[in-house]
Steps between C-alpha positions, in 0.01 A plus 500: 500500500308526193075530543296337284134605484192240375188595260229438758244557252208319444248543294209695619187240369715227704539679831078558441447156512724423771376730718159400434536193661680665823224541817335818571723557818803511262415692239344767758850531655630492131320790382773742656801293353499698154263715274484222300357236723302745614359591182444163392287342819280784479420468169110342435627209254798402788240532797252267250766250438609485874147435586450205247884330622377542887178269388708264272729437809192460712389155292801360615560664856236596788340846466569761807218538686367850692365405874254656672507419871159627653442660874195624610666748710869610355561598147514186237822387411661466173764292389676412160631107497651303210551173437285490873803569713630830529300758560511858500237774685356730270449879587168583360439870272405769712156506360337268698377454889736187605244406718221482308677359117358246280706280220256492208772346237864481353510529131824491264707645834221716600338526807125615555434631847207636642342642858233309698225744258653434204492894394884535546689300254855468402734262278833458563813344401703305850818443273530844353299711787317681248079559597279680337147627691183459280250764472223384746203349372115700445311204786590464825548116579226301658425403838510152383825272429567564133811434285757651311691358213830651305605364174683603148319517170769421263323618193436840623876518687245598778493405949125509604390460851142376493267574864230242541209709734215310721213740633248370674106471382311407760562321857236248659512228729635239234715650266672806382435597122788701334598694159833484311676746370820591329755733393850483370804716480735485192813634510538638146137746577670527842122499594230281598214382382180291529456130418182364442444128691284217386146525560483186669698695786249762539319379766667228679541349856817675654774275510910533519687486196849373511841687428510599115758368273672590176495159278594556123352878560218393626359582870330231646367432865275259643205517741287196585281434175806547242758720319478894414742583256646841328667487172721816541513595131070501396445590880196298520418239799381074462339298738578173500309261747709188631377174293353327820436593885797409713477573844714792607699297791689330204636766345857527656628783297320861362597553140823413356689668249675133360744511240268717304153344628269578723493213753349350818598285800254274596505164755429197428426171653742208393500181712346649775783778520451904396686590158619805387444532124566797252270556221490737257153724442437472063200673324304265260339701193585832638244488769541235785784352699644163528739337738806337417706313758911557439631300792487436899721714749664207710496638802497380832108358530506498863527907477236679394625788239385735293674654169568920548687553196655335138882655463572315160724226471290259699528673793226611742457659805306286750353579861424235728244479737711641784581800332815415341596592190747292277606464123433181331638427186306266320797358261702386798241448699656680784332800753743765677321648797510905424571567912606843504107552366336566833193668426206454319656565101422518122707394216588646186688383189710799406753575163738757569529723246560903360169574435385859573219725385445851425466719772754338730646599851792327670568362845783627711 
């Protein structure tokens, strides 16, 4: 019998594009197909136009999300879920104490880790299992909760981490008067550096600050009085108070990174009944901050909840006032209890992507 053979050929800009719209679990395994698909996903422009598809296809479809589940006496857990279904545990680089770990912030498919001191970092990739450790930084951390914030400068093509430090001034009776300071890794110097805060933080009454996040490459966090942001690319901070006192029982979210705004949860009274409603956080003139309602969550009124997380795609994670946490997506107006959450747990929106830096180890 006579063999025919077939041109499987096809052109090498066309399998680019094709495979940059293929999940990082796939192309991983693809990598040791050929030379050629090998040579092409690890290329910088491929791994850039992977990582631009994966947040086109998020518009339209719900981001993964990295959980933390938190135990004050075994290790925290970690656990990859998309679409908020399956989930996968993640084993963490060998850097870092298990039991003692901190999640300061996913950016572009990386991962910023940390210890309970904040002097041992790492970033790391959970799709590709590629970490890097960063040089340790010149201060030790403070004995007072601070935060940590990770973020891409796209017009230097540079990752910075950026430490926010509280020391202590004086203790009395009344209050407890503290300092700010700051410093900030880059990853092009591969070295950090100091930041110098507002002066209006210099002396202040000790308070918490919220978890930072990465909004248009720019760190913000809140504390009671306002907004402290970091642009990533001048490296300088803003303080923006909040336009008028609101009383701190109302506010049923911490920052929210929503559809590109920073935004709030607050409650409301309608018709005797608690609301729910989202509103995004605006500057006015470059220097204060102005509230704009988006919508209500429709939620069950008779429950009391309070917003942990925005995934995209009007979905949010919820957690009721029994401890339960659910997903409630605000265009169907539907919530899916998350049971196999058992402990107390953060939420993070995460985009899987090929992303590496120089200086990278590898998993086994």
């Amino acid at each position: 019998m006579a063999t025919t053979t077939s041109n499987c050929y096809m052109p090498e800009d066309i399998m680019f594009n094709l495979l940059s719209w293929l999940p990082v679990k796939s192309l991983v395994r693809f990598k040791s197909v050929c030379k050629l698909w090998l040579s092409i996903t690890s290329h910088p422009k491929f791994i850039e136009t992977h990582l631009t598809n994966s947040k086109k296809r998020e518009a339209e479809i719900p981001s993964s999300a990295l959980v933390v589940e938190k135990d004050v006496i075994k290790p925290s857990k970690f656990y990859l879920v998309e679409s908020s279904k399956d989930r996968v545990m993640l084993q963490l680089p060998p850097q870092l104490d298990h039991h003692m770990i901190l999640f300061v912030n996913s950016c572009n498919g990386l991962v910023c880790l940390a210890n309970s001191d904040c002097n041992v970092l790492c970033l790391w990739n959970p799709s590709t299992k590629w970490y890097k450790k960063i040089p340790a930084p010149n201060k030790r951390f403070s004995c007072y909760p601070s935060s940590m914030g990770f973020g891409f400068d796209s017009t230097s093509n540079d990752y910075k981490i950026l430490r926010i430090l509280i020391y202590p001034n004086a203790v009395d009776n009344d209050s407890c008067m503290c300092t700010l300071e700051a410093d900030m890794y880059s990853s092009n110097a591969d070295s950090w550096k100091e930041i110098q805060p507002p002066k209006k933080l210099q002396n202040f009454s000790c308070c918490k600050f919220s978890r930072v996040h990465t909004i248009n490459e720019v760190l913000y966090l809140h504390y009671i009085d306002g907004l402290l942001s970091f642009d990533l690319h001048n490296e300088v901070f803003e303080l923006y108070p909040f336009p008028y006192s609101l009383p701190y029982t109302r506010r049923k979210s911490c920052l929210l990174d929503f559809e590109g705004s920073a935004a709030m949860v607050f409650s409301e009274s309608v018709r005797d009944e608690s609301v729910l409603s989202l509103w995004t956080l605006d500057y006015v003139c470059g220097e204060v901050l102005s509230r704009t309602k988006k919508f209500n969550l429709e939620l069950d009124c008779k429950m009391h909840y309070r917003v942990i997380s925005y995934l995209g795609v009007g979905q949010f994670v919820v957690k009721d006032d029994s401890g339960v946490y659910s997903v409630y997506d605000n265009k169907k107006k539907e919530r899916r209890n998350l049971a196999w959450v058992m402990e107390d747990a953060s939420f993070f929106k995460y985009t899987g992507s090929l992303v590496s830096l120089q200086g990278s180890g590898q998993q086994e």
